[in-house]
N, C-alpha and C positions, 0 to 999 in steps of 0.2 A: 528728497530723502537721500538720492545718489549723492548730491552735490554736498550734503551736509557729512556722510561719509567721509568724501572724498579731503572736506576742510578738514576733518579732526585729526587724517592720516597727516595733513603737508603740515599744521602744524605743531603734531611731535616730534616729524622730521627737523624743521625748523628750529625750532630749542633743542634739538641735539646736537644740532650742526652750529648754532652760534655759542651753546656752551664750551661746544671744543674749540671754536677758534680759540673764544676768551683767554683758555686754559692757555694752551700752546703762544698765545700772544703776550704774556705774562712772565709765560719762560725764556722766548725769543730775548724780552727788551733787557733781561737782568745781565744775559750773554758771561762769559767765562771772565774772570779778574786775574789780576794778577796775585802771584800768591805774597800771601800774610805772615805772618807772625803765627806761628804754631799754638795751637790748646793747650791746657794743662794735657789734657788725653793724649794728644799725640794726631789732633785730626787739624785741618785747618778749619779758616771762618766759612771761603767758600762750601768747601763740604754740607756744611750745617745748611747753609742756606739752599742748598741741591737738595737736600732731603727734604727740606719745606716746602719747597715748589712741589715735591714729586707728591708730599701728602694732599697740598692743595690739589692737583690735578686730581687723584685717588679718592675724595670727597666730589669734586665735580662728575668724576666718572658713576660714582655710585648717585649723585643726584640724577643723573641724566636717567641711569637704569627704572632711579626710580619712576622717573614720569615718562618713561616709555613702557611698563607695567601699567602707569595709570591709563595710560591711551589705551591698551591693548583691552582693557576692561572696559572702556567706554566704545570701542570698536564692536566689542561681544554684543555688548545692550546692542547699540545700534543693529548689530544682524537681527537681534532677536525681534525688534521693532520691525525691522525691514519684513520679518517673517512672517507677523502679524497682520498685515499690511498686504503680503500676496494674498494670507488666506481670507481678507475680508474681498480683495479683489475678484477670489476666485467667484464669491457667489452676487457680484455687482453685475450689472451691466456694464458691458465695454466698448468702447469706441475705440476702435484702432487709425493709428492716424500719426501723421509725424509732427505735431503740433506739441505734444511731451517734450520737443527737443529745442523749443523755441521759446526764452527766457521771459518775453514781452509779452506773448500772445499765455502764458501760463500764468503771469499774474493779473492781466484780464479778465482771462477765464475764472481766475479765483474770486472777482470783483464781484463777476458775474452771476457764478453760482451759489454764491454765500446770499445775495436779494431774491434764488428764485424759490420758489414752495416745494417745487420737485425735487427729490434728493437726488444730489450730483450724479454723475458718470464716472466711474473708475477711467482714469486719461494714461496709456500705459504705452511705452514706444512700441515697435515692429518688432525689435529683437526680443522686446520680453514676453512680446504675445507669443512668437516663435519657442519659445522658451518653454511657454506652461503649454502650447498645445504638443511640445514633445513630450513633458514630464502627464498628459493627461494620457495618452497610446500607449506611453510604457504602461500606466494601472490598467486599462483596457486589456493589456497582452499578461497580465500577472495574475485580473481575478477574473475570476468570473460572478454575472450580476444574479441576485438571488432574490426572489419575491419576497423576501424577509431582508431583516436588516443584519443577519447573521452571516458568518462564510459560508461559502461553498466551496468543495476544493472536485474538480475533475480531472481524472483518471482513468487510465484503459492501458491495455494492449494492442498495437495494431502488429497480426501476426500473420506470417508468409509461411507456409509447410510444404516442402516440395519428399513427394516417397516415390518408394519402390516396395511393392510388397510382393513377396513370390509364396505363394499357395493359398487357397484358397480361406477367405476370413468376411467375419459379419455386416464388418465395415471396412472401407480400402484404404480411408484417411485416418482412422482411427483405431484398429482393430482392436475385440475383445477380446477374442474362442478367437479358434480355429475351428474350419469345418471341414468335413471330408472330401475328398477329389474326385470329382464327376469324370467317366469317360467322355472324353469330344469336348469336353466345354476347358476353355483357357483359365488359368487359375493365376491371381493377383495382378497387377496391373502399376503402371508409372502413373502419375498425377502430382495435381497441384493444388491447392485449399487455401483459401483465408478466413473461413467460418468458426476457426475457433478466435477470432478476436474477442476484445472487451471492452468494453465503455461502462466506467465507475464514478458515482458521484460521493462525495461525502461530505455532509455537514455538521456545525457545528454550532449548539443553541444554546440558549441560555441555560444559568442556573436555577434547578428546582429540586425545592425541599433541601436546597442543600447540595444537592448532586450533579454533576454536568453532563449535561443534555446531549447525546451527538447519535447519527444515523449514517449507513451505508448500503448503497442499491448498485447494485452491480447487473449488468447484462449480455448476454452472449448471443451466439445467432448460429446455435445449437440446436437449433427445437424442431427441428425438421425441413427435407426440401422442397421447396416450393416446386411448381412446371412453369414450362417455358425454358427458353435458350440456356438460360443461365442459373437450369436447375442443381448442380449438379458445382456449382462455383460459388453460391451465394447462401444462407442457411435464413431459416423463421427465427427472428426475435426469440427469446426465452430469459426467464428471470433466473437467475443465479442466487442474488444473497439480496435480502432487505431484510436489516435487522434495523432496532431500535436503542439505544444504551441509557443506562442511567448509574453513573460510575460516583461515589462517596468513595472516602480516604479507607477504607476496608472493605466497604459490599458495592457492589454491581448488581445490575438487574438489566437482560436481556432479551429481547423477547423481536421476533421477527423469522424469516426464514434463514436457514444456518446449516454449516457445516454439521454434523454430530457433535456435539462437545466432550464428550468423550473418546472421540476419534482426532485428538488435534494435530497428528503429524504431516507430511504428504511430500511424497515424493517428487525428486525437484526433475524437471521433463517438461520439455519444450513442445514434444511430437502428443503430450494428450493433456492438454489443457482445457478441451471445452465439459470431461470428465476428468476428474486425477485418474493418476497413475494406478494403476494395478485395480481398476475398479471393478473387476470380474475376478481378481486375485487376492483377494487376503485382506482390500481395502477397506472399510466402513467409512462412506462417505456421501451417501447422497443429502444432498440439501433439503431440510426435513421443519417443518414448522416446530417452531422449539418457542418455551418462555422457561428460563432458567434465572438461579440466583448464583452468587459466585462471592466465596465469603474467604478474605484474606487474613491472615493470623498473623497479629504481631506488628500492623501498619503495612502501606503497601510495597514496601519491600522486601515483605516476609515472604521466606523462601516456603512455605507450607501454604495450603489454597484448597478449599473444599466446595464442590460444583452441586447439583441437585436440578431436575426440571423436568418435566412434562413436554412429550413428545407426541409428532404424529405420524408415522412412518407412513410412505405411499406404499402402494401397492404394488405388487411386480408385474398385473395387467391391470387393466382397465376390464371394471366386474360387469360394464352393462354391453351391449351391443353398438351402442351409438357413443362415438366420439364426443360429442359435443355436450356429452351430461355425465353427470358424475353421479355414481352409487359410493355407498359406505362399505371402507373397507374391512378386513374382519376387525383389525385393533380400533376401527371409528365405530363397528356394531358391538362389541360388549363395552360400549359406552364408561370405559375404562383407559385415562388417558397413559402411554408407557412412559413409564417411570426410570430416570439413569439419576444415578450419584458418581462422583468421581474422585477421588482425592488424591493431591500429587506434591511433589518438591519440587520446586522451580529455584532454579538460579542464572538471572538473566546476564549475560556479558555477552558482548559482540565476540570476544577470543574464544571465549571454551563454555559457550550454554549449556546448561543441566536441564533434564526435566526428565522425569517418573514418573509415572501416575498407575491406578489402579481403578477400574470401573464394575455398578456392575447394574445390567440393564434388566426390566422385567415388563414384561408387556401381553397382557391378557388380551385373548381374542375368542372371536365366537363365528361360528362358521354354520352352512345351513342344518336343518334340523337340531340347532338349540346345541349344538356342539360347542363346548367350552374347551379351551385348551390355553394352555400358559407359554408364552414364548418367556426366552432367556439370553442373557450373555452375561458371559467375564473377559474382560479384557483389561490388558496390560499396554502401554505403550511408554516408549525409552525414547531419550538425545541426549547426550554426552560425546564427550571427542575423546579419543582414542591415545592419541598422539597430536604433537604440534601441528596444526592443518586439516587433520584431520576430524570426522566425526561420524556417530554412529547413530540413525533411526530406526522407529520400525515400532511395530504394531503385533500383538497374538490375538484370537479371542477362538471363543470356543461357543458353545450353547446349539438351540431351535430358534423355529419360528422367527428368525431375525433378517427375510429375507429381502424386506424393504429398503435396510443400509443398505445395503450392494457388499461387496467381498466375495460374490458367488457366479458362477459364470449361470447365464439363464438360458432360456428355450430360445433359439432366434428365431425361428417360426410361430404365429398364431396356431390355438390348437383347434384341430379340426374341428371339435363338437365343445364351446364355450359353456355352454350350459352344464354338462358333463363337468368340464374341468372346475369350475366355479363352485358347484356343488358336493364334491369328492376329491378329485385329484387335488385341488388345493389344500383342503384341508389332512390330507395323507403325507404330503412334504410339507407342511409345516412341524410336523413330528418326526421329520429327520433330523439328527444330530449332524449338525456343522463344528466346522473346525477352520482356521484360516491365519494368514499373516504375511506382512511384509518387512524387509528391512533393507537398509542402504547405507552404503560407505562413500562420503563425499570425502574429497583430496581439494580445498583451495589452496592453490597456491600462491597468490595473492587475489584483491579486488580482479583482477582482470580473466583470472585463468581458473577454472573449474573440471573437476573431474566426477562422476557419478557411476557409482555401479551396482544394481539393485538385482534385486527378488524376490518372488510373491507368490502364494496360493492359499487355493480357497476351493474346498469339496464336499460334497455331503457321506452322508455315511453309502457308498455304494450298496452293501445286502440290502435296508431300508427302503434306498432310492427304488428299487428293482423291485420288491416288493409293490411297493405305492401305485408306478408306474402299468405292470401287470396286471395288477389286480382289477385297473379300472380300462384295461383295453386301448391306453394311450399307446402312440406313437414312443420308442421310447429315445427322445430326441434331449431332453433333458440333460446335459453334462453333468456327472459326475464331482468332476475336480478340472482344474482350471490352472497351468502355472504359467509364470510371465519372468522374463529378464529382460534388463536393458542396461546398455553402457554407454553415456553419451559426453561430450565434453562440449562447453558452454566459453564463449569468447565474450567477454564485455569492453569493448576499447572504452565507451564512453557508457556512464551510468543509463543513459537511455538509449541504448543501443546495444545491440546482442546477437550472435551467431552462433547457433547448436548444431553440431553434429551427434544420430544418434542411431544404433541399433539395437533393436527387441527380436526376443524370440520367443514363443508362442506356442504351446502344448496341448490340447484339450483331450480328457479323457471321457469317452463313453462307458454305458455300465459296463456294456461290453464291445470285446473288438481291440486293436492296438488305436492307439491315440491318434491326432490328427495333429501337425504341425503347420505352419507358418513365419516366417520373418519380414521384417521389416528395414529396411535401411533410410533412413530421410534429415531432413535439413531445414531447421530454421530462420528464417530473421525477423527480428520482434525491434520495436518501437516503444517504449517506454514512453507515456507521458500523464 
């Protein structure tokens, strides 16, 4: 097949090269005359006959072009042949061997293999088996293999966090709250983390009913620290997001563990990523088993979009004594699943995104002795850009009983008597009125250079809180109100590659008493792949 290539190329070289001699050989032998007798016109004989030659050449040139066009089509077949030809090779058997390159022993071999029963051996030089086992490492290094016959595509973070926190907080790599300052004992501390990394899968599956099939599991190593050496460096596995999608040209349908979907903004921060930003502040965010529908107006680039779903918010403790078993929490005992709608204006660009939305949540629960009570929210969330560069996010909500989202700073202590708490104290703050929110002013200045500066709170109603707390003889450890800021600026030389610098500072208010503060100063370097 090379060698028959290689004829069709030498001979439209060939008839190009002897039509031009011809031409040029034509014009040599007529050579200049002497001159004539003049035209009527005023031209000589010569003349005339220069011009004739030049047409003749000018027809040969155009013939030549022609059938260097023809070759050039008969070249393409040939590739496309040639190509058909690896790909049956790819799934043959192959014998490697320098005998491809020996003109005698290949039409032997043809003699040979055309009388045996067994179908041939693909016969293929060195260089070209070199060839396809590069071109097979490259797909090796591009996909990854999938027990189906569908893609997979993966995904993560791999994330380095180096801090300094000065005063006392819930956690040293992450803080929430602030907590108050012990005499004798050292308050915040220097470290280092990699436990907010990520490992993501995503795939993508057939079409059903119409609709395109795709899924996302996402994992972190956030879920607590193990013992041993390398407690305190290393984090437990924990699941983050598996959802499931079923997306048609106007409705979607998703259903898996998820963000809130009516929570969809999040503040951009390198220093809390294995929770978002401000998740003790104003955030509604924790990952919540959701089956939601999502219906677009207009086709899917209608800038209008209306959400609805069934939720099932955790708990903020854990209702039994034992770890390892789950009781039902109050929104899973009034056998009443919380219900959000949402509706927003979206207008997608990479320059200057829009998005509005309005929400509003409702979520019955029942608590011990047959106690019913209605939790609530209304919430608002915005992103629009302000100016060239820049943009503006951010979240309000307001209501009860919502305090499974997060947006609220909590107890960082277990409470002393569980049973007590379970039975009363919990159900007294779920009748405190909440209030909360965050927002943020990014500055990119282009792909590589980023600017961020935020803040957030989130508090219950203090008189209420004090009340709830007193009346059942708890500790009153409980925070009030919770506020966060942070300014950090974000280096991306290479789209997979990233350096944050960032500082937070950290409020926490009891019912009573002056606040408790803390900061943070720290630095990132993340991995994109």
């Amino acid at each position: 097949m090379m060698s028959l290539l290689r004829n069709s190329c030498v001979m439209g070289l060939c008839l190009m090269i002897v039509t031009l001699a011809s031409s040029l050989s034509t014009f040599g032998q007529s050579g200049p005359e002497p001159a004539s007798a003049s035209s009527p016109n005023g031209q000589d004989v010569s003349g005339q006959e220069l011009n004739g030659k030049i047409e003749l050449l000018t027809r040969s040139l155009e013939q030549t072009q022609t059938e260097l066009a023809r070759s050039r089509s008969e070249i393409e077949q040939l590739r496309a042949m040639l190509g058909e030809v690896l790909k049956r090779m790819d799934s043959a058997p192959v014998v490697v061997g320098g005998q491809g390159n020996n003109p005698s022993v290949g039409a032997a071999g043809a003699v040979a293999s055309a009388s045996d029963a067994v179908a041939p051996a693909a016969q293929i030089s060195q260089d070209d088996w070199d060839l396809l086992n590069a071109r097979v490492e490259e797909q090796r290094q591009t996909k990854v293999e999938s027990g189906s016959k569908f893609r997979l595509r993966l995904s993560g973070l791999a994330l380095f966090n180096l801090f300094d926190t000065a005063g006392n907080v819930d956690n040293v790599d992450v803080p929430s709250i602030a907590l108050p300052k012990f005499a004798g004992f050292p308050s915040g501390g220097v470290g280092a983390s990699v436990r907010q990394s990520i490992v993501g899968l995503t795939g993508i599956g057939p079409q059903l009913f119409g609709a395109r099939t795709s899924a996302d599991l996402q994992m972190g190593f956030y879920g607590g620290l193990p013992s041993g050496y390398n407690a305190t460096t290393s984090g437990i596995a924990n699941l983050r997001i598996a959802r499931v999608r079923f997306d048609w040209e106007k409705t979607s349908v998703i259903a898996g563990l998820d963000t809130p979907f009516f929570s969809p903004n999040t503040p951009t921060t390198y220093m809390s990523v294995a929770v978002q930003g401000f998740a003790s502040a104003g955030n509604l965010w924790t990952w919540t088993p959701t089956v939601r529908v999502e219906q677009r107006f207009g086709g899917l680039g209608s800038p209008f979009k209306l959400e609805a779903g069934l939720l099932d918010p955790s708990a903020n403790i854990n209702y039994t004594t034992n770890n390892n078993l789950r009781a039902a929490s109050p929104t899973e005992s009034s056998r009443i699943p919380t219900v959000a709608t949402r509706f927003s204006y979206n207008r997608k660009s990479e320059e200057r995104p829009v998005s509005f939305g309005v929400s509003g949540v409702y979520s019955p629960q029942e608590f011990f002795g047959i106690y019913h009570q209605t939790g609530w929210a209304a919430v608002a969330d915005w992103k629009f850009a302000l100016l060239p560069r820049t943009e503006l996010s951010g979240q309000f909500f307001t209501g009860r009983g919502i305090d499974g989202f997060g947006g609220l700073p909590e107890n960082p202590y277990p409470p002393q008597n569980q049973l007590l708490y379970t039975r009363f104290t919990a159900r007294l703050l779920a009748d405190v009125g909440v209030i909360g929110g965050w927002s943020q002013l990014k500055y990119k200045w282009n792909a590589q250079h980023e600017f961020n500066v935020a803040a957030g709170t989130g508090g219950r109603n203090s008189g209420a809180l004090r009340q709830a707390l007193i009346a059942n003889f708890q500790p009153q450890l409980v925070p009030a109100r919770n506020q966060m800021l942070f300014a950090n600026y974000i280096f991306r030389p290479r789209s997979d590659l990233l350096f944050s610098a960032e500082y937070r500072r950290l409020r926490t208010y009891e019912i009573t008493g002056s606040p408790d503060s803390a900061g943070q100063f720290g630095l990132a370097i993340g991995f994109l792949f």
